[in-house]
C-alpha positions as CSV (number, residue, x, y, z in Angstrom):
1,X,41.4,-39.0,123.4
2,X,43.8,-40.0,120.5
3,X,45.2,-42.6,122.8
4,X,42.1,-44.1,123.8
5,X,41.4,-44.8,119.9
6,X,44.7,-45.9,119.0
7,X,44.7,-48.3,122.0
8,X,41.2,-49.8,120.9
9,X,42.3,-49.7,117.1
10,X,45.8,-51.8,118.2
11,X,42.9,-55.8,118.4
12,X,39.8,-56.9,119.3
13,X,40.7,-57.7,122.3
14,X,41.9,-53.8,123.0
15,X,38.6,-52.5,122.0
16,X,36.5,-54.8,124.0
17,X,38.8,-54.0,127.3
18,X,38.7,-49.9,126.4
19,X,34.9,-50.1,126.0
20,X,33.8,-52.3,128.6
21,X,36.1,-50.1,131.2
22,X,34.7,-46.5,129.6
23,X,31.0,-48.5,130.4
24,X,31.9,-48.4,134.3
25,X,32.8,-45.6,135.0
26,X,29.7,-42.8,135.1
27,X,29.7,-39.8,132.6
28,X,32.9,-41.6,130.9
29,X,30.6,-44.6,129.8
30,X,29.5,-41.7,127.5
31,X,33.0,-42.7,125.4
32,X,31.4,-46.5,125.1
33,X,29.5,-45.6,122.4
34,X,32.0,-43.7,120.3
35,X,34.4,-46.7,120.4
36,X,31.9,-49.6,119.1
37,X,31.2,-46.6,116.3
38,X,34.6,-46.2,115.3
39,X,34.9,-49.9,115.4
40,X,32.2,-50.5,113.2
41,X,33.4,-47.7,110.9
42,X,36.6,-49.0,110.6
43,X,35.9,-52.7,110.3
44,X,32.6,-53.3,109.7
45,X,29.6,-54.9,111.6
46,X,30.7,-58.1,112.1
47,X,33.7,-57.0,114.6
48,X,30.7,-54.2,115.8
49,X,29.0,-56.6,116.9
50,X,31.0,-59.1,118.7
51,X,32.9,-55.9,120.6
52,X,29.6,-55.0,121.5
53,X,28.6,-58.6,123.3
54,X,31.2,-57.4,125.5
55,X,31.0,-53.9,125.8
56,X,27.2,-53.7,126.3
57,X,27.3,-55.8,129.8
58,X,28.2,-52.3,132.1
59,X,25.4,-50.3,129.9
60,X,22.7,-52.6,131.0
61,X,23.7,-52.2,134.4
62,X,23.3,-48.8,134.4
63,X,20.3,-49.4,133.0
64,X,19.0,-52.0,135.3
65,X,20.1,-49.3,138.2
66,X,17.7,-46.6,136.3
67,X,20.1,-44.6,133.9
68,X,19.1,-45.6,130.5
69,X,21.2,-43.0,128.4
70,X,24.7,-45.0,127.8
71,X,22.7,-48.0,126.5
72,X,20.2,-45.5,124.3
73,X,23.4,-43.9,122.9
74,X,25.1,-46.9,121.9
75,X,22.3,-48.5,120.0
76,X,21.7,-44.8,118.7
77,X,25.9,-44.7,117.5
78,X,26.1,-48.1,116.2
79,X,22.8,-47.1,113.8
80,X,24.2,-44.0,112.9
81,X,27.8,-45.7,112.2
82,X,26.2,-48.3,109.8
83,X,24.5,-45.6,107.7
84,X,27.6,-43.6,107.3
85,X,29.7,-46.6,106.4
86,X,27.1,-47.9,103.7
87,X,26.5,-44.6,102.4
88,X,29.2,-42.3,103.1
89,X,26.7,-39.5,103.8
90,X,26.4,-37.2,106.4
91,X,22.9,-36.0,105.0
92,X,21.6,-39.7,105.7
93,X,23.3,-39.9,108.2
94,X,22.0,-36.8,110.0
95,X,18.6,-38.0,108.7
96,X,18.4,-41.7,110.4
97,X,19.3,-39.5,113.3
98,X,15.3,-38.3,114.1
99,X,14.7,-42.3,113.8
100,X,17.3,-42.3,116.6
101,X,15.5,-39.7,118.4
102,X,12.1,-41.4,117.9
103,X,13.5,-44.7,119.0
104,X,14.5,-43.1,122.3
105,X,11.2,-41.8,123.0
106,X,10.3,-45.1,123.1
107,X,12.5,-46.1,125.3
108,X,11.5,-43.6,128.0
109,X,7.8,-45.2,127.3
110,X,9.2,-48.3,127.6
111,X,10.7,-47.3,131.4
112,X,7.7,-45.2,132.9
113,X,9.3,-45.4,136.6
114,X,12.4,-43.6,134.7
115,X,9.7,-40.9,133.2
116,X,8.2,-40.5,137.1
117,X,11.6,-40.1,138.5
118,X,12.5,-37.8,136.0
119,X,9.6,-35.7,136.3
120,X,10.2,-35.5,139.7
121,X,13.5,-34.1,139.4
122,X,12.0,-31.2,137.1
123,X,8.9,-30.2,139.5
124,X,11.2,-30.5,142.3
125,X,13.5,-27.8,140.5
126,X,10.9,-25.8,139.3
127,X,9.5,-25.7,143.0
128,X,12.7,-24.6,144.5
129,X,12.5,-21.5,142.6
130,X,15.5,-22.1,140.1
131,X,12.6,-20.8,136.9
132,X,11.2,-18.2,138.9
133,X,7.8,-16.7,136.8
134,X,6.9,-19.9,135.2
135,X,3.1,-20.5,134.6
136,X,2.0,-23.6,136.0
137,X,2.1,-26.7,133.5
138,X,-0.2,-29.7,133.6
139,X,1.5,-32.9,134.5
140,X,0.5,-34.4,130.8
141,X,1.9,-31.3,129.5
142,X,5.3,-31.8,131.2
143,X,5.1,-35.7,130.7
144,X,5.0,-34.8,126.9
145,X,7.9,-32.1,126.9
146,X,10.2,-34.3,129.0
147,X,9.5,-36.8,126.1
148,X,10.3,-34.8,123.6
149,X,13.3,-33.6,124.8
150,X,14.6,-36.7,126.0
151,X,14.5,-37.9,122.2
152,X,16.0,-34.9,121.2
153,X,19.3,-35.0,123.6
154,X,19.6,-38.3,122.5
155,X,19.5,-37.7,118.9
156,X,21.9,-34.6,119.6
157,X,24.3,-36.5,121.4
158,X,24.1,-40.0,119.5
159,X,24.9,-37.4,116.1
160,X,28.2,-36.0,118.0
161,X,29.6,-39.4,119.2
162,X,29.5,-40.5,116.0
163,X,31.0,-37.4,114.5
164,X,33.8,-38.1,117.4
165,X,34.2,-42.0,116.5
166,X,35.0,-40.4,112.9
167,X,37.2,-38.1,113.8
168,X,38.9,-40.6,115.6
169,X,38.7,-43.1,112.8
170,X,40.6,-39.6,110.0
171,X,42.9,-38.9,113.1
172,X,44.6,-42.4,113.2
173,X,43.5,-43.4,109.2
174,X,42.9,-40.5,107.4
175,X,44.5,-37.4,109.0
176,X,42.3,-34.4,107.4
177,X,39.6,-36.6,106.2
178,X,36.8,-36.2,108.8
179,X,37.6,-32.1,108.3
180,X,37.3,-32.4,104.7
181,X,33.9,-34.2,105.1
182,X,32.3,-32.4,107.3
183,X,33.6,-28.5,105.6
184,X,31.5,-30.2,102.9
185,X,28.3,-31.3,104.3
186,X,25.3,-29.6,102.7
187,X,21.5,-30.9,102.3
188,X,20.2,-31.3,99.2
189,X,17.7,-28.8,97.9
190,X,14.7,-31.2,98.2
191,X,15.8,-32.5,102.1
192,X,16.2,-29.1,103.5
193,X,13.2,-27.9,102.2
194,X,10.9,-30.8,103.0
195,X,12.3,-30.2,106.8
196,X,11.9,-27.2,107.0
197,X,8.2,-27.8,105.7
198,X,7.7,-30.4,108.7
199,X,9.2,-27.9,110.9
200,X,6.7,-25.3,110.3
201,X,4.2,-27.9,110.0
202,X,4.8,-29.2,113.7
203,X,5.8,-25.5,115.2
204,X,2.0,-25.0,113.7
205,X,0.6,-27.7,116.1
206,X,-0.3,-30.9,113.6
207,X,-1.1,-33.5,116.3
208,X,1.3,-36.3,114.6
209,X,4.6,-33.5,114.3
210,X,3.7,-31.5,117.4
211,X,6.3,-33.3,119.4
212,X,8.7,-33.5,116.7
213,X,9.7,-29.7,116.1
214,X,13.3,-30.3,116.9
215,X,14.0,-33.3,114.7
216,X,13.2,-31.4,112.0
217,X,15.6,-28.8,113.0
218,X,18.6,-30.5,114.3
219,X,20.0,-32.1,110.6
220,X,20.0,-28.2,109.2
221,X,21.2,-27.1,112.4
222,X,24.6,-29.9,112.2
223,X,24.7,-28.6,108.2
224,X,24.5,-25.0,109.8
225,X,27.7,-25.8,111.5
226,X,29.5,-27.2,108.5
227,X,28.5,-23.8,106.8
228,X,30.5,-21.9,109.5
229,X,32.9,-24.6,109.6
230,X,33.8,-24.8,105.9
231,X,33.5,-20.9,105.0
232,X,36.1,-20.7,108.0
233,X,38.3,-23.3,106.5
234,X,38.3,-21.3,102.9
235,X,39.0,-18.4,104.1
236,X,42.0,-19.7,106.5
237,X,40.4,-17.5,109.4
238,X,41.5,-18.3,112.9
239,X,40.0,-20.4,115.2
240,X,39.1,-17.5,117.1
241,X,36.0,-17.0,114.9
242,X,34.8,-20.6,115.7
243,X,35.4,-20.1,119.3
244,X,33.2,-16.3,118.8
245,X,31.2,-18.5,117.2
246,X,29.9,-21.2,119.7
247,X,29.5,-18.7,122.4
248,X,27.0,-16.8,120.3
249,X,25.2,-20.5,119.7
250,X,24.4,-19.9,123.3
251,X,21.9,-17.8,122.1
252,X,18.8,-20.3,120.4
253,X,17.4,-17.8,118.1
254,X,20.8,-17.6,116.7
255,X,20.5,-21.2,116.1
256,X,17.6,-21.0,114.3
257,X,19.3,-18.3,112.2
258,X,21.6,-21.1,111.3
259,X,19.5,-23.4,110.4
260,X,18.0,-21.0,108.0
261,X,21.5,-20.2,106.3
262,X,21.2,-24.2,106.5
263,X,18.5,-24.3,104.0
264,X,19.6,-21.1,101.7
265,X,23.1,-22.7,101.3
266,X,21.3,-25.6,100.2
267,X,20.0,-23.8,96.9
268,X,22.7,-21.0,97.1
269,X,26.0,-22.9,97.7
270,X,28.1,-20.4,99.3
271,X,31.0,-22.6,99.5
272,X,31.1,-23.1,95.5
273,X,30.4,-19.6,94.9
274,X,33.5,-18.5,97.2
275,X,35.5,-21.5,95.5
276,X,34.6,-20.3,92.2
277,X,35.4,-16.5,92.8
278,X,39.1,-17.4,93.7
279,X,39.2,-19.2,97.4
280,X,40.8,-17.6,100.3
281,X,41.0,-13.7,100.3
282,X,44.2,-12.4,100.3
């Protein structure tokens, strides 16, 4: 991975050939993405942009041939990359991200023979008996779910490439910096709560939010991470407690738990606090 970033960091003419190659190749073109982002991070729109003339032409074939996700992604990294370089902030950052999920949506409603074949797939998987005991769902029903959770993935995923094009762009620039920035990432007092409000508010069924229950819940969930991430990191623990870690995310009520210590952390400030009480234990 390091080598594909240094070999697109080395000219233009690098980062045009590693992206447009990534965009050929199916699950790889997944990488497409995180290069134009750490080319935009590193050297701003302008180059962004005329890397991505090139690297954009295998996307749209895929989309032309039915799979819309690569070319989603990209325009959902290249946003994402452009807020972090103006601001420097992963809670905006993590925040333009629902508009990225929302902006998907529209996409699939934008490809309805994608949304039938896609549907398709799910009844199809449902009727083999892979969810055995599930009560029968209305077609609308499922139409809106696959929707929704279509915007979601993409949001998830588009957040994560460009946490990878950053990481690339600290590995090769900045050796510790994307670790230092993300051990720090914390919502403001005001942001967490107001999502959490329109979390409740849509898990509650308000017709506009309904849809929209895990937008609100996916920036805590990312500063739920950083949490885990940056205690970890103060107390020099090994990296046998992050790996115990993820494998109890499998579990999505533990999720939610994070997302709450998301929103207490937010007021509370455990990293401070341990800071201030002396760092590390001994």
């Amino acid at each position: 991975m390091r080598g594909l970033a240094q070999y697109a960091m080395s000219g233009r003419r690098q980062a045009i050939i590693a992206a447009f190659v990534c965009g050929l190749i199916p699950l790889v073109n997944m990488l497409t993405p995180a290069i134009l982002g750490l080319v935009l991070l590193r050297h701003g729109q302008r180059e962004a942009v005329l890397v991505t003339a090139w690297a954009v032409l295998p996307l749209v074939g895929w989309a032309l041939m039915g799979d819309i996700t690569p070319l989603v992604l990209m325009c959902g990294v290249l946003a994402l990359a452009a807020v972090l370089r103006q601001t420097s902030s992963w809670q905006y950052t993590l925040l333009a991200g629902i508009l990225v999920g929302v902006g998907a949506e529209m996409a699939l409603r934008l490809r309805p023979d994608f949304l039938v074949v896609l549907q398709q797939q799910v009844e199809a998987f449902m009727a083999a008996g892979a969810l055995p005991d599930q009560p029968e769902v209305s077609q609308e029903a499922m139409r809106s779910a696959l929707i929704s959770l279509f915007g979601v993935m993409h949001m998830f995923m588009s957040i994560c490439l460009v946490m990878l094009a950053r990481w690339w762009q600290a590995l090769l620039f900045n050796p510790g910096g994307f670790q230092q920035e993300f051990h720090q990432l914390k919502l403001q007092p005001a942001v967490a709560v107001m999502l959490t409000v329109l979390f409740v508010l849509a898990s509650t069924g308000v017709t506009v939010l309904s849809g929209w229950i895990m937008y609100f819940m996916l920036p805590l969930f990312f500063a739920g991470l950083a949490l885990v991430h940056g205690l970890i990191g103060l107390k020099k623990l090994s990296r046998l407690w992050l790996i115990a870690f993820y494998m109890l995310m499998l579990n999505p009520p533990l999720a939610q738990l994070l997302s709450v210590a998301a929103l207490i952390d937010s007021w509370y400030d455990f990293r401070a606090r341990i800071k201030a009480a002396g760092g590390p234990s001994s």
